[in-house]
C-alpha positions, 0 to 999 in steps of 0.5 A: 630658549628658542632659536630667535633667543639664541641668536639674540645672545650668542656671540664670539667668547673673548675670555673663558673661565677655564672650567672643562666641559663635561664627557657627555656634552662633548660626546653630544657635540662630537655626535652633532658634528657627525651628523652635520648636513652637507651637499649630497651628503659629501661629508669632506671633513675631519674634526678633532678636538683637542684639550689639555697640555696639547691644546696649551702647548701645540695648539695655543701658540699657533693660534695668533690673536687667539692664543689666550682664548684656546689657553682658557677654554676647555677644547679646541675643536680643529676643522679639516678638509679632504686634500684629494678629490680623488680621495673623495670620489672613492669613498662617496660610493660607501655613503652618498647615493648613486643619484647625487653622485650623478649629481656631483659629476655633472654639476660640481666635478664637470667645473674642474678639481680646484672647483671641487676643492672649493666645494669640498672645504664650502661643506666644512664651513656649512659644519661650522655653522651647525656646531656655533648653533648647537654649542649655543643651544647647549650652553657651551661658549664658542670662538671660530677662529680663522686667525690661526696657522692652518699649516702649523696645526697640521704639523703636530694632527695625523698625516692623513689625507685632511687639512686644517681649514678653521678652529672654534675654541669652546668652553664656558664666558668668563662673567667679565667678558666684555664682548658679551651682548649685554656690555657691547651690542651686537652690530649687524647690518640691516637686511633687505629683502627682495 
């Protein structure tokens, strides 16, 4: 399937059939994420992905509308984001390049800390478009989900310097499923361009 025939048929997973996606394809997803682009190869982020009783039990709950969909799906996959910028700037040296760090000090960090902090958490959602087009690539059944208690989540994952920005519930569609294409159309604007 090329990439115009994946845009065609993914979409956001309503009802999962709760089958578990296999340890090779997870660690393939896992390694996708690792490799996600981002600005000066600022890599701001953190991924956890969480399964089983945690994700039924923790994680479900704090998930809002969502609640039933990370209960049916294989994982839940968390996306955090650095909480210090001066976390960052000490540890950029060890992987982003000496010129895109001048870039960053006279471009982003030259326009205050709230702007890097916007910046910063712009990279995570540049991850998140990766992962929804490799999880369709891969056959995996994705649900991005805003609507959940990023503070609630962060309760119960590591105290570690990140916070949780965004979830994506991955597994495999329920055949009955009726957001799929084929039984409710994707509605999209037309695109005009200049």
């Amino acid at each position: 399937m090329n990439f115009f025939e994946i845009a065609q048929t993914r979409y956001t997973t309503k009802a999962y059939n709760g089958a578990r996606i296999a340890e090779p394809t997870l660690d393939q997803l896992k390694e996708i994420l690792r490799l996600a682009p981002s600005s000066i190869n600022s890599q701001p982020w953190e991924f956890v992905f969480e399964d089983g009783q945690r994700k039924d039990e923790v994680f479900a709950p704090l998930s809002l509308i969502n609640e039933a969909r990370v209960r049916q799906a294989s994982h839940v996959v968390i996306f955090r984001v650095l909480d210090s910028v001066e976390r960052f700037e000490e540890q950029a040296p060890s992987y982003v390049s000496e010129g895109r760090r001048a870039f960053y000090s006279k471009y982003i960090k030259s326009q205050g800390e709230g702007h890097v902090q916007s910046w910063m958490e712009h990279q995570v959602y540049v991850a998140l478009g990766y992962f929804l087009a490799a999880c369709a690539a891969m056959g995996v059944d994705s649900t991005p989900m805003e609507g959940i208690l990023p503070a609630e989540y962060d309760k119960h994952l590591p105290q570690d310097g990140y916070h949780t920005l965004f979830a994506v519930a991955i597994g495999y569609r329920d055949p009955e499923d009726s957001n799929q294409p084929d039984r409710t159309p994707k509605k999209r604007k037309t695109t005009v361009i200049l």
